[in-house]
mmCIF file as Biopython writes it, N, C-alpha, C and O atoms, coordinates in Angstrom:
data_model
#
loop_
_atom_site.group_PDB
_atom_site.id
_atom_site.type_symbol
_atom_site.label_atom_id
_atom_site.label_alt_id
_atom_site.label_comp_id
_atom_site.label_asym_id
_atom_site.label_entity_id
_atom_site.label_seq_id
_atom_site.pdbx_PDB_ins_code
_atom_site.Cartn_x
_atom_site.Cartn_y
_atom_site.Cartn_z
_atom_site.occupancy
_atom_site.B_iso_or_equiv
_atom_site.auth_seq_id
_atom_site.auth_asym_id
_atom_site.pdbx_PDB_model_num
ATOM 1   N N  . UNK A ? 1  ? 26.021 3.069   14.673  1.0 0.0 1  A 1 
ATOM 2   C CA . UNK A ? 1  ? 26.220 2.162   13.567  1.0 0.0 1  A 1 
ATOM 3   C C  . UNK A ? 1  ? 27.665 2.178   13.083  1.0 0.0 1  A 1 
ATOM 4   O O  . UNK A ? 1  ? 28.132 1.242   12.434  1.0 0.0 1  A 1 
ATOM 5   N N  . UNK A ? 2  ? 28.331 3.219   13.400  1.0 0.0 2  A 1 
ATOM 6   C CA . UNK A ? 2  ? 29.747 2.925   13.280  1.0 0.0 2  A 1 
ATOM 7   C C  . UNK A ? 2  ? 31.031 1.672   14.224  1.0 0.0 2  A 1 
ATOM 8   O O  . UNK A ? 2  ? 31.183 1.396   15.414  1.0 0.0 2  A 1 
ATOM 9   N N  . UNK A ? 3  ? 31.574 1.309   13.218  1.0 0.0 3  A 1 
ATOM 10  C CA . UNK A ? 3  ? 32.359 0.246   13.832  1.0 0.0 3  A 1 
ATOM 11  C C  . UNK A ? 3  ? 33.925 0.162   13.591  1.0 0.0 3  A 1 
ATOM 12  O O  . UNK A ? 3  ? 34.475 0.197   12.491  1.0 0.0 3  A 1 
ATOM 13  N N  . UNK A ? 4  ? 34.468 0.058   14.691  1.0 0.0 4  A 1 
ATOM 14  C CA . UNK A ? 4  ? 36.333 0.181   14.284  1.0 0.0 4  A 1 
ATOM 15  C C  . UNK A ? 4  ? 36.529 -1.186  13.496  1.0 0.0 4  A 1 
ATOM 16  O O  . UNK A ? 4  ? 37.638 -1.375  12.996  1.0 0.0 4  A 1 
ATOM 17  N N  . UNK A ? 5  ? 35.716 -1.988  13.368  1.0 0.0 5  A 1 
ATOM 18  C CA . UNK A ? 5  ? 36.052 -3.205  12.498  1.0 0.0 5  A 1 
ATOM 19  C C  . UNK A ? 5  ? 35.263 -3.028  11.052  1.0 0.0 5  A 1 
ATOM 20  O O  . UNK A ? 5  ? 35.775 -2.985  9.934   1.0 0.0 5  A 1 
ATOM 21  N N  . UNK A ? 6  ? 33.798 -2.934  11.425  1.0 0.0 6  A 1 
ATOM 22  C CA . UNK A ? 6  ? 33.274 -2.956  9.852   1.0 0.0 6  A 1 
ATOM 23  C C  . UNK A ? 6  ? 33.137 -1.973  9.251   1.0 0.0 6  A 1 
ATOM 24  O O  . UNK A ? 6  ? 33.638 -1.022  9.850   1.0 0.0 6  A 1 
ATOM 25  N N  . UNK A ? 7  ? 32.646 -1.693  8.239   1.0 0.0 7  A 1 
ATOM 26  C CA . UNK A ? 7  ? 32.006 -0.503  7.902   1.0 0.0 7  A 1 
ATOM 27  C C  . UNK A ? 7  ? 30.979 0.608   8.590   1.0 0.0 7  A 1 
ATOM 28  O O  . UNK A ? 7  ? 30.907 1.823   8.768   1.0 0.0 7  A 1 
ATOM 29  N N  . UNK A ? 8  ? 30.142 -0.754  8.890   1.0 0.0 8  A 1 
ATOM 30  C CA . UNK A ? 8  ? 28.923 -0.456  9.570   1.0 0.0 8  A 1 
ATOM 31  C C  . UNK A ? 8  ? 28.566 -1.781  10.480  1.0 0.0 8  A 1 
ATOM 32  O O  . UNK A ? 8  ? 28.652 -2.953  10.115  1.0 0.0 8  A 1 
ATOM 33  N N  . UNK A ? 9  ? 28.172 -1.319  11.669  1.0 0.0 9  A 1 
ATOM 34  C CA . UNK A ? 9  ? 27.433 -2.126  12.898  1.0 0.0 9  A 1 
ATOM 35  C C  . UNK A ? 9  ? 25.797 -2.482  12.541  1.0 0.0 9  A 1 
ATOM 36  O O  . UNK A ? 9  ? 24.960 -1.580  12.558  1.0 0.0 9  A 1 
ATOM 37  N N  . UNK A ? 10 ? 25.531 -3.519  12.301  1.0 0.0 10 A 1 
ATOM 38  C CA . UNK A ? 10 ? 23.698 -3.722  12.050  1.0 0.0 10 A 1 
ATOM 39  C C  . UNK A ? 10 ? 23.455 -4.451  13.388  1.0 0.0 10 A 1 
ATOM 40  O O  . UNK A ? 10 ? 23.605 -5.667  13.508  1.0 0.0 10 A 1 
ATOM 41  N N  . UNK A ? 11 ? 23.005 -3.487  14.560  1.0 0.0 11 A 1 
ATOM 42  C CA . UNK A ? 11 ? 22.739 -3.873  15.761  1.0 0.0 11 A 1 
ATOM 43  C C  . UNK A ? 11 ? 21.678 -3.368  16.312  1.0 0.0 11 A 1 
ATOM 44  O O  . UNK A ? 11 ? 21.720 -2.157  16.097  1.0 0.0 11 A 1 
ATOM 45  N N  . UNK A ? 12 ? 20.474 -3.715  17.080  1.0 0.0 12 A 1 
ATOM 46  C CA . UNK A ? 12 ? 19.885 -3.054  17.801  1.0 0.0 12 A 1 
ATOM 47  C C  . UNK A ? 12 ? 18.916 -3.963  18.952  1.0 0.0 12 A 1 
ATOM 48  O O  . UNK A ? 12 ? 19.406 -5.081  19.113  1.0 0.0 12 A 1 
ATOM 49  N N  . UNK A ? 13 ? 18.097 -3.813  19.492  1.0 0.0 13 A 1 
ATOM 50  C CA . UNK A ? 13 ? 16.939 -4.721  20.149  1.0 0.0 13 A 1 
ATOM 51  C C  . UNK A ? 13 ? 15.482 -4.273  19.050  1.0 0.0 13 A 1 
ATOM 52  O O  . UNK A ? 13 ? 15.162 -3.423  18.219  1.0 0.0 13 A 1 
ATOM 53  N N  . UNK A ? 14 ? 14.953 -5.466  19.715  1.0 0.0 14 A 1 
ATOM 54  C CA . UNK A ? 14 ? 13.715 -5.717  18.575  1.0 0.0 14 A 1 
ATOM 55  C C  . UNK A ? 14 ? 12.942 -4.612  18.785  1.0 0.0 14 A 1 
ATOM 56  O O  . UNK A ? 14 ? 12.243 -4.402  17.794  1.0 0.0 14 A 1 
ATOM 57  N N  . UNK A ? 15 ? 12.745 -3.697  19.793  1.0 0.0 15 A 1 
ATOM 58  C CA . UNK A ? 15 ? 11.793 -2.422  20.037  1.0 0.0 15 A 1 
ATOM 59  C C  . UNK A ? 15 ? 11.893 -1.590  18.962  1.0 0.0 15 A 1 
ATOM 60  O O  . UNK A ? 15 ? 10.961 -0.986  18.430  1.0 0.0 15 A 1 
ATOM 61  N N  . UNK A ? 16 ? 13.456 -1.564  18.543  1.0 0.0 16 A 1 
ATOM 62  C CA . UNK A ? 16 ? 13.431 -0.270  18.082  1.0 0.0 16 A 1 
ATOM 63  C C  . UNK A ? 16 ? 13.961 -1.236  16.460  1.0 0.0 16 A 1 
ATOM 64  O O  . UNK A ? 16 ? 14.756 -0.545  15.823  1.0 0.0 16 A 1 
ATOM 65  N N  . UNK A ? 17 ? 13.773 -2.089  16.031  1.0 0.0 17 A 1 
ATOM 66  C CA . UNK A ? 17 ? 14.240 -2.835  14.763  1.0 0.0 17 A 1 
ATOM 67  C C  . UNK A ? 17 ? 14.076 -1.887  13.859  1.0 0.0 17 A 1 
ATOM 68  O O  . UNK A ? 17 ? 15.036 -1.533  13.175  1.0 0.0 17 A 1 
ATOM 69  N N  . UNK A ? 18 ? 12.519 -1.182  13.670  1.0 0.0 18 A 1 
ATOM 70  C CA . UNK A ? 18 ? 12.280 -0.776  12.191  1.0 0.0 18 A 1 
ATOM 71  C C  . UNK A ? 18 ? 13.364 0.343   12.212  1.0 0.0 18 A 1 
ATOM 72  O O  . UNK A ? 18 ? 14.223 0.346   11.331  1.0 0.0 18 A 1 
ATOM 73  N N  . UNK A ? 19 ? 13.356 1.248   13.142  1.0 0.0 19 A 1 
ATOM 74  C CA . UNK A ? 19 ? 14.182 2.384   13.023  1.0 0.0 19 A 1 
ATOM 75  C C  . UNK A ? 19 ? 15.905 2.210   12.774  1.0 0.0 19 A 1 
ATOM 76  O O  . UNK A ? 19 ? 16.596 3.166   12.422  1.0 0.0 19 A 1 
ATOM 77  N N  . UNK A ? 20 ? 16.402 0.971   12.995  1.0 0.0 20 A 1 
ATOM 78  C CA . UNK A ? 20 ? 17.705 0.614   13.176  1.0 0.0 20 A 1 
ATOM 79  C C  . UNK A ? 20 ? 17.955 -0.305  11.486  1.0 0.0 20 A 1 
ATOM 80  O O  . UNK A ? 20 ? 19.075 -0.542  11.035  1.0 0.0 20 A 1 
ATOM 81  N N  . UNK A ? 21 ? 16.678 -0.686  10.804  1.0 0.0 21 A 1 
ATOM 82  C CA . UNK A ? 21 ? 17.068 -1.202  9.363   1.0 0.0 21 A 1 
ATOM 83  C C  . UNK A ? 21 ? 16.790 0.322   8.307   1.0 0.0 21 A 1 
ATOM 84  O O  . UNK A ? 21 ? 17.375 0.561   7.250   1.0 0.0 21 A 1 
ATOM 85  N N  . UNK A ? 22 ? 16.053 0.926   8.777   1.0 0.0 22 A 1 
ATOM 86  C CA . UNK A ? 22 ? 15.467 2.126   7.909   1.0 0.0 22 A 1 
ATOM 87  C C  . UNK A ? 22 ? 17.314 2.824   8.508   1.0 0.0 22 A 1 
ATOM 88  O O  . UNK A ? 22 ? 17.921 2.891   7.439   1.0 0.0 22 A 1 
ATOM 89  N N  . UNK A ? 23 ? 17.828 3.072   9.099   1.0 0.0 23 A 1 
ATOM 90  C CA . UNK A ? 23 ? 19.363 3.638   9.174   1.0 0.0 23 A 1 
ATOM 91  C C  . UNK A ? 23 ? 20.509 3.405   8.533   1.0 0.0 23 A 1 
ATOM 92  O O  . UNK A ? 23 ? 21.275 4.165   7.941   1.0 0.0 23 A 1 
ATOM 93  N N  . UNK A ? 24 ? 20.536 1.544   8.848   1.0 0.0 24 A 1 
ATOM 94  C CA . UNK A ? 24 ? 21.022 1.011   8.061   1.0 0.0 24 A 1 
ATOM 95  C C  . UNK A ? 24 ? 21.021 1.103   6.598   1.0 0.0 24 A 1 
ATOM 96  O O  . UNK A ? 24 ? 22.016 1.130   5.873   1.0 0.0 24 A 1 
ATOM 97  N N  . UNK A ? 25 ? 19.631 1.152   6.204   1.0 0.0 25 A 1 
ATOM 98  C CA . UNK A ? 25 ? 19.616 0.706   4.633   1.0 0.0 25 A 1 
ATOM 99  C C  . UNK A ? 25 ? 19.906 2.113   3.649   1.0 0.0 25 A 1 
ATOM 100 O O  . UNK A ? 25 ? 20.291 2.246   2.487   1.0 0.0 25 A 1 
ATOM 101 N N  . UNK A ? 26 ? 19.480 3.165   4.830   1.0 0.0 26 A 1 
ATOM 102 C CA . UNK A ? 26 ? 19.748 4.738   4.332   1.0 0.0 26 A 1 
ATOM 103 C C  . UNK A ? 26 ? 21.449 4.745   3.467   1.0 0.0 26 A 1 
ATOM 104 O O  . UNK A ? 26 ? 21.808 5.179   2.373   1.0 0.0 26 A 1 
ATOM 105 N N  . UNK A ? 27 ? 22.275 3.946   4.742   1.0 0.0 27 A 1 
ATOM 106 C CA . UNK A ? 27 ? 23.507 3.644   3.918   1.0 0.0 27 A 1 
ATOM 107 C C  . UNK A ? 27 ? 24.231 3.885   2.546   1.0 0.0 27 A 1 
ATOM 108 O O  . UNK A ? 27 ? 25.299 4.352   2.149   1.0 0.0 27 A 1 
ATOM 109 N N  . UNK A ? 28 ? 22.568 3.062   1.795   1.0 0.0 28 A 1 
ATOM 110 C CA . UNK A ? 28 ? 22.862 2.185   0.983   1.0 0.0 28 A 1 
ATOM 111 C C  . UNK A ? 28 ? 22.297 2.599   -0.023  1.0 0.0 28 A 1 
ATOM 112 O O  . UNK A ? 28 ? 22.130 1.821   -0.963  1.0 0.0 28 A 1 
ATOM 113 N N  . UNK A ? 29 ? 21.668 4.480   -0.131  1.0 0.0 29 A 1 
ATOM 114 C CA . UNK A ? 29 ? 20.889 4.765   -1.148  1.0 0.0 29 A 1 
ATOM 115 C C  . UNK A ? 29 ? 21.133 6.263   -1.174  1.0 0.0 29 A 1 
ATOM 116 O O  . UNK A ? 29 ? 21.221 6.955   -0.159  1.0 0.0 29 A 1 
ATOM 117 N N  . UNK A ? 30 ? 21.260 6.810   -2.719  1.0 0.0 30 A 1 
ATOM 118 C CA . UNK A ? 30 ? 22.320 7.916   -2.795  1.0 0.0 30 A 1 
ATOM 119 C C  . UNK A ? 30 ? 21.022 8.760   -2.283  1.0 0.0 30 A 1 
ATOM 120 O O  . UNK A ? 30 ? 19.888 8.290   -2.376  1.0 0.0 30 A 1 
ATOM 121 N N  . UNK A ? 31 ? 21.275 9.982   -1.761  1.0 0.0 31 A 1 
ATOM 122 C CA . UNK A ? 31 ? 20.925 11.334  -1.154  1.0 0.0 31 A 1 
ATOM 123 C C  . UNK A ? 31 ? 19.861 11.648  -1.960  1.0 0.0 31 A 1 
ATOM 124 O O  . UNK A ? 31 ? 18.724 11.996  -1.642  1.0 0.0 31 A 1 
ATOM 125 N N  . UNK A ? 32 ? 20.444 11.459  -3.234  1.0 0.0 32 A 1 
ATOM 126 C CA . UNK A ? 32 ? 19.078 12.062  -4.271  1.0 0.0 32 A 1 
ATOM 127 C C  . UNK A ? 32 ? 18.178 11.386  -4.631  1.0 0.0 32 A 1 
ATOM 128 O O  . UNK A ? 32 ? 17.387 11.810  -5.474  1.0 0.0 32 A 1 
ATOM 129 N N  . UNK A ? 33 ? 18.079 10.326  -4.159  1.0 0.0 33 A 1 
ATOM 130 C CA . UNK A ? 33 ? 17.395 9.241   -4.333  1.0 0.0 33 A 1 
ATOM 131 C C  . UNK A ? 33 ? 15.612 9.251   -2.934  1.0 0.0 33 A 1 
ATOM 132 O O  . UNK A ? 33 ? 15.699 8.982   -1.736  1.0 0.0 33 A 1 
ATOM 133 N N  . UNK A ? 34 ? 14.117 9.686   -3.774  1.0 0.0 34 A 1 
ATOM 134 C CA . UNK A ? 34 ? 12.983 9.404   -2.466  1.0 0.0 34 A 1 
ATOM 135 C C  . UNK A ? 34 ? 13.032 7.767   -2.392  1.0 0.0 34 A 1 
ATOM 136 O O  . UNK A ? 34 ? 13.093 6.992   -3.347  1.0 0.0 34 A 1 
ATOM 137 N N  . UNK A ? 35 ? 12.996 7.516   -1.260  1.0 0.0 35 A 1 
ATOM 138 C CA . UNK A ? 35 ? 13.027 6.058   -0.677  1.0 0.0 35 A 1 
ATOM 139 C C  . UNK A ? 35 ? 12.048 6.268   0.894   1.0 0.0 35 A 1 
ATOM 140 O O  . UNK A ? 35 ? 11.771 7.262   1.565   1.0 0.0 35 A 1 
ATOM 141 N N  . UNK A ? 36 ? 11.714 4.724   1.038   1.0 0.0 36 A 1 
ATOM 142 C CA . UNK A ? 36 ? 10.939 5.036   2.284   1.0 0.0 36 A 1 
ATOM 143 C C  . UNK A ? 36 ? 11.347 3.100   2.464   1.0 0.0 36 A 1 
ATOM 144 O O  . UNK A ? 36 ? 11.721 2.307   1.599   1.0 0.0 36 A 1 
ATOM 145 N N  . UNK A ? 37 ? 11.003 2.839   4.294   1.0 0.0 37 A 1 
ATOM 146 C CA . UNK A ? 37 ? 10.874 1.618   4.662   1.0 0.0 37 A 1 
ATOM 147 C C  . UNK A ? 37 ? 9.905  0.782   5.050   1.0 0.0 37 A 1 
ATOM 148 O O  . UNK A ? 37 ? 9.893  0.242   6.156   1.0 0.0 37 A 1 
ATOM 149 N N  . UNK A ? 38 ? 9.429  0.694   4.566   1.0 0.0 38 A 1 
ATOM 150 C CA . UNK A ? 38 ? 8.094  0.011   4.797   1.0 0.0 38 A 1 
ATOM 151 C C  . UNK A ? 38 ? 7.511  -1.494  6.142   1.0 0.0 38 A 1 
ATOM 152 O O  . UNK A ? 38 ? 6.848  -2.456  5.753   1.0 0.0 38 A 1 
ATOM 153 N N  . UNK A ? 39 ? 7.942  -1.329  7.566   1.0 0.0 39 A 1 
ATOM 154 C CA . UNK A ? 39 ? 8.330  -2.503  8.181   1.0 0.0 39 A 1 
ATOM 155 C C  . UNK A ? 39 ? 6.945  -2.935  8.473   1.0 0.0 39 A 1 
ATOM 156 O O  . UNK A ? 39 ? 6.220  -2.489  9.362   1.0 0.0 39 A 1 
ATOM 157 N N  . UNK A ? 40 ? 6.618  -4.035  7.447   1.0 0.0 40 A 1 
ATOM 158 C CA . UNK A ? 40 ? 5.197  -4.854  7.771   1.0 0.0 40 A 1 
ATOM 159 C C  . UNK A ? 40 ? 5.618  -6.182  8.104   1.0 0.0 40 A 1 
ATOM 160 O O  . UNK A ? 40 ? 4.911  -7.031  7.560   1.0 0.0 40 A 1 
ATOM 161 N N  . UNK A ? 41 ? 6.806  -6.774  9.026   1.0 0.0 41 A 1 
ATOM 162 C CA . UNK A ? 41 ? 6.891  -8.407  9.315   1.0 0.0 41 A 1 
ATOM 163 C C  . UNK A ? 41 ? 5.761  -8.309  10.366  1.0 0.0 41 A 1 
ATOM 164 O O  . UNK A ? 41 ? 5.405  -9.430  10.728  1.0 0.0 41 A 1 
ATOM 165 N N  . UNK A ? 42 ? 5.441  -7.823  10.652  1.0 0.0 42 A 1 
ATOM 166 C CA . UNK A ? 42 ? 4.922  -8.052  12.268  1.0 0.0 42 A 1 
ATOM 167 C C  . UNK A ? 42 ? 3.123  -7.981  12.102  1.0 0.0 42 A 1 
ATOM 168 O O  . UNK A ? 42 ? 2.326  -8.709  12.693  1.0 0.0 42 A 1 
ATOM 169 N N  . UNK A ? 43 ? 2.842  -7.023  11.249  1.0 0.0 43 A 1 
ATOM 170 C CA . UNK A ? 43 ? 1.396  -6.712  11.075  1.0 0.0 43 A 1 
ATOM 171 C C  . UNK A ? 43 ? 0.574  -6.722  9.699   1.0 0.0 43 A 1 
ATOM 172 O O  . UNK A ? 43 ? -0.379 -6.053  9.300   1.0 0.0 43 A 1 
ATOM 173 N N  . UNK A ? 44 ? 1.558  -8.061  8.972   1.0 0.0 44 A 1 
ATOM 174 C CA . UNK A ? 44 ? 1.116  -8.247  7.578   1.0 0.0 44 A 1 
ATOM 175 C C  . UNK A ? 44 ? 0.145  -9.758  8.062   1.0 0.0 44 A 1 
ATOM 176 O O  . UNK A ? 44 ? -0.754 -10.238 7.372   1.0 0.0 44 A 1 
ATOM 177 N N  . UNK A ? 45 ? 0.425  -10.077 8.858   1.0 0.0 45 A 1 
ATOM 178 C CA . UNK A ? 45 ? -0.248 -11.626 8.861   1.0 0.0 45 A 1 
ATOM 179 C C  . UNK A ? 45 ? -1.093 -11.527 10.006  1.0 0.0 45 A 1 
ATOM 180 O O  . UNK A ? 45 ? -0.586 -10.795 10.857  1.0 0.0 45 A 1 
ATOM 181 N N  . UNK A ? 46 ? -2.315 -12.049 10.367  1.0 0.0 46 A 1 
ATOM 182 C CA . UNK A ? 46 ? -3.352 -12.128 11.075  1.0 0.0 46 A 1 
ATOM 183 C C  . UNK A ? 46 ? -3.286 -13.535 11.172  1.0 0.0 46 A 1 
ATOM 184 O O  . UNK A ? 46 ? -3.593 -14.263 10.228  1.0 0.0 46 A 1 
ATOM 185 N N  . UNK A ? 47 ? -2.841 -14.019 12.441  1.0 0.0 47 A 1 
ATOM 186 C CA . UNK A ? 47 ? -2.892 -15.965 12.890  1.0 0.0 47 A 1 
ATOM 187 C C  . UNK A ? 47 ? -4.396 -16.096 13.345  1.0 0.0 47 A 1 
ATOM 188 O O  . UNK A ? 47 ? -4.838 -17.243 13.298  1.0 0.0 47 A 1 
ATOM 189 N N  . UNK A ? 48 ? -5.369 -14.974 13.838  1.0 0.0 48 A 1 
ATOM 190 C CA . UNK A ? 48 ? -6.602 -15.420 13.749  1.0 0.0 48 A 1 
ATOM 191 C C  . UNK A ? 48 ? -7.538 -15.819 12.552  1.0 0.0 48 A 1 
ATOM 192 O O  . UNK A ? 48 ? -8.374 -16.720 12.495  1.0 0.0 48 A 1 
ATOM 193 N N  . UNK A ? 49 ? -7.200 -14.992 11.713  1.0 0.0 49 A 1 
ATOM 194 C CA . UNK A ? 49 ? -7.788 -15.186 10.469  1.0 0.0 49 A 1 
ATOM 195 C C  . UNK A ? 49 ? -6.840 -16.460 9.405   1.0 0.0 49 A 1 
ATOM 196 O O  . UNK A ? 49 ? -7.390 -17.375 8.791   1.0 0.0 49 A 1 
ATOM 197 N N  . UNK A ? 50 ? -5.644 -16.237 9.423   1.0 0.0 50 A 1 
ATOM 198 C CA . UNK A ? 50 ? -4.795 -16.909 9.169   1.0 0.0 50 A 1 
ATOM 199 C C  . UNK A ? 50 ? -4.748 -16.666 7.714   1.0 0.0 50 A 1 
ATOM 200 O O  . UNK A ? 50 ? -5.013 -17.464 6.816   1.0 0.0 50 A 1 
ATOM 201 N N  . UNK A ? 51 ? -4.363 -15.418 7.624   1.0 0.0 51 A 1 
ATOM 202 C CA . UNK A ? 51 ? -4.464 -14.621 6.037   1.0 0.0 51 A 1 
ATOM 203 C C  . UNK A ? 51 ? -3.418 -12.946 5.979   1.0 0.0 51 A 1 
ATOM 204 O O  . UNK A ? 51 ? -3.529 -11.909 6.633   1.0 0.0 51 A 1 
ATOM 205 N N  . UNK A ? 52 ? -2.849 -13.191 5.332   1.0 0.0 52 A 1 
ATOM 206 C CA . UNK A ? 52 ? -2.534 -11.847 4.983   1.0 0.0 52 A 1 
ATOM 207 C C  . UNK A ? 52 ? -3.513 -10.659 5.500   1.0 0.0 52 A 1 
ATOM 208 O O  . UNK A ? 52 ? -4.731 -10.802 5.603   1.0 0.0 52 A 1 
ATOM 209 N N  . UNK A ? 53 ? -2.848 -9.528  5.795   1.0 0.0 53 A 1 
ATOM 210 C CA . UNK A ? 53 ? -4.073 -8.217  6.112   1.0 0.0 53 A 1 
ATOM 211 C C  . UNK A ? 53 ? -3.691 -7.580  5.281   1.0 0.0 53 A 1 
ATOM 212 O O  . UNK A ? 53 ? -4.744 -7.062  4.908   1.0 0.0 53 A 1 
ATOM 213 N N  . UNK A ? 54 ? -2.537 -6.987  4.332   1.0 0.0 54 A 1 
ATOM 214 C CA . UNK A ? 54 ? -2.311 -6.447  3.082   1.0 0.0 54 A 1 
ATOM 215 C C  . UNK A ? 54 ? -2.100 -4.867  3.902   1.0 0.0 54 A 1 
ATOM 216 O O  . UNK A ? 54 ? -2.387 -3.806  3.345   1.0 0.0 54 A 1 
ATOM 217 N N  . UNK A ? 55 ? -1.678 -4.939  4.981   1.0 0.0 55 A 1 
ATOM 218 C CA . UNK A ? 55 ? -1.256 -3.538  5.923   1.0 0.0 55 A 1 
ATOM 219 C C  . UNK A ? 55 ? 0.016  -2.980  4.695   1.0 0.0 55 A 1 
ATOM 220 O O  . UNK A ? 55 ? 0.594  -3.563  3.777   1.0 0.0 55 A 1 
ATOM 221 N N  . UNK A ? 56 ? 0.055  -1.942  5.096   1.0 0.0 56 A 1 
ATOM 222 C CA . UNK A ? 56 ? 0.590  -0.953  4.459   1.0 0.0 56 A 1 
ATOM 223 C C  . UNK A ? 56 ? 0.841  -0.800  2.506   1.0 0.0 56 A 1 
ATOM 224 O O  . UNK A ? 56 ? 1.656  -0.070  1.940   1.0 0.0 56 A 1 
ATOM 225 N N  . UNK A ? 57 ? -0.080 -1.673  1.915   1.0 0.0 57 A 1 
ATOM 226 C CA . UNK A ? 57 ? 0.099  -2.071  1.097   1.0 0.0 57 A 1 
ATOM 227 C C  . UNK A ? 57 ? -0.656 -0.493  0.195   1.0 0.0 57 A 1 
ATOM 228 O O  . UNK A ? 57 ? -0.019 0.247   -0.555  1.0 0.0 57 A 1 
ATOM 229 N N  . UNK A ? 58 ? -1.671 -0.393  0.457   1.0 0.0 58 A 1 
ATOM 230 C CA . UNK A ? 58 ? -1.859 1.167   0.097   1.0 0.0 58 A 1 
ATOM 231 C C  . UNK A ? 58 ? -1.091 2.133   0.066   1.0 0.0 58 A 1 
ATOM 232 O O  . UNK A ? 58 ? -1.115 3.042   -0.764  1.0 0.0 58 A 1 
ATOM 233 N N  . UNK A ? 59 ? -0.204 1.983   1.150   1.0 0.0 59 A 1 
ATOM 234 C CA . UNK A ? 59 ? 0.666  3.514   0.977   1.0 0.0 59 A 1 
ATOM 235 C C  . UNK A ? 59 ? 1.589  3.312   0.584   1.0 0.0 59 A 1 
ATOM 236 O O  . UNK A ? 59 ? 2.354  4.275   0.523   1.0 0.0 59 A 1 
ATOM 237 N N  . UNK A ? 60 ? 1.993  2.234   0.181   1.0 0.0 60 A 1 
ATOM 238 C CA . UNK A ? 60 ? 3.206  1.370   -1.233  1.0 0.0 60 A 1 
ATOM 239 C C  . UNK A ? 60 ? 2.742  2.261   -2.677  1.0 0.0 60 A 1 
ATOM 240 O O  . UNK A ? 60 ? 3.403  3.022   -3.384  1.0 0.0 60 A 1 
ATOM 241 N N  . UNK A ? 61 ? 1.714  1.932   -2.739  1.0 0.0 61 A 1 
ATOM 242 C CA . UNK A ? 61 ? 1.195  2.081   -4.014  1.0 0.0 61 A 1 
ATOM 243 C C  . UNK A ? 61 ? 0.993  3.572   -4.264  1.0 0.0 61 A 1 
ATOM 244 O O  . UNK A ? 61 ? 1.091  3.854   -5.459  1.0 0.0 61 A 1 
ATOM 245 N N  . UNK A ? 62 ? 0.699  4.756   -3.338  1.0 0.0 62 A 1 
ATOM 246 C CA . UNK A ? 62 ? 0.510  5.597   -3.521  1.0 0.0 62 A 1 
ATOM 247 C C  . UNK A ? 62 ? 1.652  6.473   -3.820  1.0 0.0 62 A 1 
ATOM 248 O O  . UNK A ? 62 ? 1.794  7.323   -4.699  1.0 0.0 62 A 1 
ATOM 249 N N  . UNK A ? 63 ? 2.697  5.930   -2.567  1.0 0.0 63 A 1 
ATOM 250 C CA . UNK A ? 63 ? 4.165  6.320   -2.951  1.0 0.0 63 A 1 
ATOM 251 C C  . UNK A ? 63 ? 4.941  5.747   -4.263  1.0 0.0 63 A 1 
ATOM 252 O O  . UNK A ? 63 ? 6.014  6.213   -4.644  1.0 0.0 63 A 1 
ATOM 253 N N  . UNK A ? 64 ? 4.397  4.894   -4.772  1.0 0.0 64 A 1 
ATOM 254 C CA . UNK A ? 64 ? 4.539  4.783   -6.115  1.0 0.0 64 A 1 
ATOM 255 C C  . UNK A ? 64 ? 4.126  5.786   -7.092  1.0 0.0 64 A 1 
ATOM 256 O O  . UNK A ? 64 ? 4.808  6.621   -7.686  1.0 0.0 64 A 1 
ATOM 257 N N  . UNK A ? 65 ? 2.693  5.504   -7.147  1.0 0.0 65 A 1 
ATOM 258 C CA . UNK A ? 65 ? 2.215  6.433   -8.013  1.0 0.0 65 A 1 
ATOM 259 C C  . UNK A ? 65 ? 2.434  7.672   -7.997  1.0 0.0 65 A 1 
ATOM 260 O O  . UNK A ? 65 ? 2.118  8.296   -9.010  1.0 0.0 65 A 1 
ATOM 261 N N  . UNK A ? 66 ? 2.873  8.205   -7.167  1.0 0.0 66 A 1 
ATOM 262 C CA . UNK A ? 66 ? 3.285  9.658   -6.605  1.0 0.0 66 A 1 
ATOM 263 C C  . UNK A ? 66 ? 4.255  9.907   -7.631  1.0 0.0 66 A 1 
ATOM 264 O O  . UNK A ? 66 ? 3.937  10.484  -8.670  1.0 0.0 66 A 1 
ATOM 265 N N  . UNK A ? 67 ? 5.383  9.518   -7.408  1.0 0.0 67 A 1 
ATOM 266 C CA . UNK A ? 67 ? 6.697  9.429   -7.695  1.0 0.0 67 A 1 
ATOM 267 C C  . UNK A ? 67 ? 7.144  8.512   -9.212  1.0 0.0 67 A 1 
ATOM 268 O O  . UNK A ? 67 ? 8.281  8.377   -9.663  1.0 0.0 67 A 1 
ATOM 269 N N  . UNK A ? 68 ? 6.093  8.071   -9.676  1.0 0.0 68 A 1 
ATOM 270 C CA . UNK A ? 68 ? 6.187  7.440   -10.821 1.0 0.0 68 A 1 
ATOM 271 C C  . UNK A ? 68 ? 6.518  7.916   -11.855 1.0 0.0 68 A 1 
ATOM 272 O O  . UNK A ? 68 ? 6.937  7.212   -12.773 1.0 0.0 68 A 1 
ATOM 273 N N  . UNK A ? 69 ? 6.368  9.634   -11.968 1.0 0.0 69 A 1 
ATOM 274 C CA . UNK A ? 69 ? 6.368  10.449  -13.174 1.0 0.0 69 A 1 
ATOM 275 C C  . UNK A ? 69 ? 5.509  10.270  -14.083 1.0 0.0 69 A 1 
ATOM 276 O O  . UNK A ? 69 ? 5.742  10.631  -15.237 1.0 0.0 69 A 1 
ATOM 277 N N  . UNK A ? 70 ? 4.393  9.697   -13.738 1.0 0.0 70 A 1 
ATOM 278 C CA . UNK A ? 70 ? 3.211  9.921   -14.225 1.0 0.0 70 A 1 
ATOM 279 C C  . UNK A ? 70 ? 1.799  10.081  -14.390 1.0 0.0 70 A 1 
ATOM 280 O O  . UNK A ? 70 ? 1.338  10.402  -15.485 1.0 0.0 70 A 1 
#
């Protein structure tokens, strides 16, 4: 991800996408800071059903509540 021109290189192939934005975005969030990436483009939508599946949407919420301080 380093680049003699930019700051940072946002490059990768689609195999490995989630792991190459979760790097990227690490960037972009201080050390002390819990953060997580959540990559649902791919397995939030069902074209058979033709509806949302609400995938990972539980463990959003839990890592919320976790960490909510309360």
């Amino acid at each position: 991800m380093k680049s003699g021109v930019a700051d940072m290189v946002n490059t990768g192939a689609r195999p490995g996408g989630s792991i190459t934005v979760a790097l990227f975005l690490k960037q972009f969030v201080d050390e002390k800071v819990q953060w997580l990436h959540i990559d649902m483009a791919g397995p939030v939508w069902n074209d058979k059903k033709k509806a949302a599946t609400g995938f990972a949407i539980p463990t959003l919420v839990e890592w919320v509540v976790s960490n909510s301080g309360s």
